[in-house]
N, C-alpha and C positions, 0 to 999 in steps of 0.2 A: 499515403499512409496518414491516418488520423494522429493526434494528439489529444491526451486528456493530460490537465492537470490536480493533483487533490493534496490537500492537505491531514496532517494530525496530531495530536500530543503526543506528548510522553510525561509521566509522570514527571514530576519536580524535583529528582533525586538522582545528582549524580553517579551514584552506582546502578540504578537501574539504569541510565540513560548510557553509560558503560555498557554494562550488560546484555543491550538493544543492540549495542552499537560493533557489540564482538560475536553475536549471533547471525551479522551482517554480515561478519567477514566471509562466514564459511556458509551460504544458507544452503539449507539441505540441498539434493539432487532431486528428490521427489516434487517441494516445492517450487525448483526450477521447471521440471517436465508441466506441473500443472499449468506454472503460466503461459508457457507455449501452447498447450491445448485449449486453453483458454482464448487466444489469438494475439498474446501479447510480444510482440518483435522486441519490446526494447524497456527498460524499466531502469529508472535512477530515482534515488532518495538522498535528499539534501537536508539537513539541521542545522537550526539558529537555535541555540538557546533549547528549551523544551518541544518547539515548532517544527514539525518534521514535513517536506514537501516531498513530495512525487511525480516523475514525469511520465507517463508512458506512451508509447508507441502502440500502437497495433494494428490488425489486418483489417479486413475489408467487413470477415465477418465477424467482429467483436460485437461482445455485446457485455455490459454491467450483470444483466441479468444472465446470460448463459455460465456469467464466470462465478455466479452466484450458484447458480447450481450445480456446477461443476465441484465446486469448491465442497458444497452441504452434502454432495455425494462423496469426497473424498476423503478417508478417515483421516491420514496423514496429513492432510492441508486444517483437518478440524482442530489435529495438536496440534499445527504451530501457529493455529491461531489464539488457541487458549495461552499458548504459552505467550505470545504474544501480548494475550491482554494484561499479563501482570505488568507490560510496559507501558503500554500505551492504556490515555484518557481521552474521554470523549471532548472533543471541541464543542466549546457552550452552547451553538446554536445550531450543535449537530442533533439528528431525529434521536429515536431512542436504538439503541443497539448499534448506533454508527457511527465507525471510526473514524475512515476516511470520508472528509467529506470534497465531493468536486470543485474548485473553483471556474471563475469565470475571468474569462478574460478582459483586463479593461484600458490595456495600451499594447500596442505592438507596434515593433520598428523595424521597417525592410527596405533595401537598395533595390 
């Protein structure tokens, strides 16, 4: 099972970062089926401050780009991304239209 990890904002504002944060609790069913079909086994979101992390898990056949077009095909994954963006801000040195950006890994510790 692979691992990615990616990063993103969220605006500067405790109520919206609320509001992210209670749209979490309950995320759609739709948006859950997608990321299965997408190839993702396992998905966690962690928050510092305005800094939102992400871990995911997934299959053998995952791909960025498949779950990209998954995604641009799916009208219900399109709303709750819009709706999404009223939360989230791009990370500074992120491209243009992108939220999540990958990080890299630069220490790991194993027995």
């Amino acid at each position: 099972m692979r691992k990615y990890c990616l990063a993103c904002d969220l605006k500067d504002d405790e109520n919206l970062i609320k509001a992210y944060e209670d749209y979490h609790k309950d995320v759609w069913p739709e948006i859950k089926d997608s990321l299965k079909q997408a190839g993702i086994l396992e998905m966690e979101i962690y928050r510092t401050g305005n800094r939102l992390f992400m871990i995911i898990h997934v299959d053998r056949d995952f791909s960025f780009e498949k779950k990209a077009e998954l995604d641009f095909s799916n009208p219900i994954v399109q709303r709750w991304e819009r709706l999404m963006s009223e939360f989230q801000k791009q990370i500074p040195w992120s491209g243009p239209d992108v939220k999540w950006v990958l990080m890299n890994m630069v220490f790991k510790f194993k027995i």
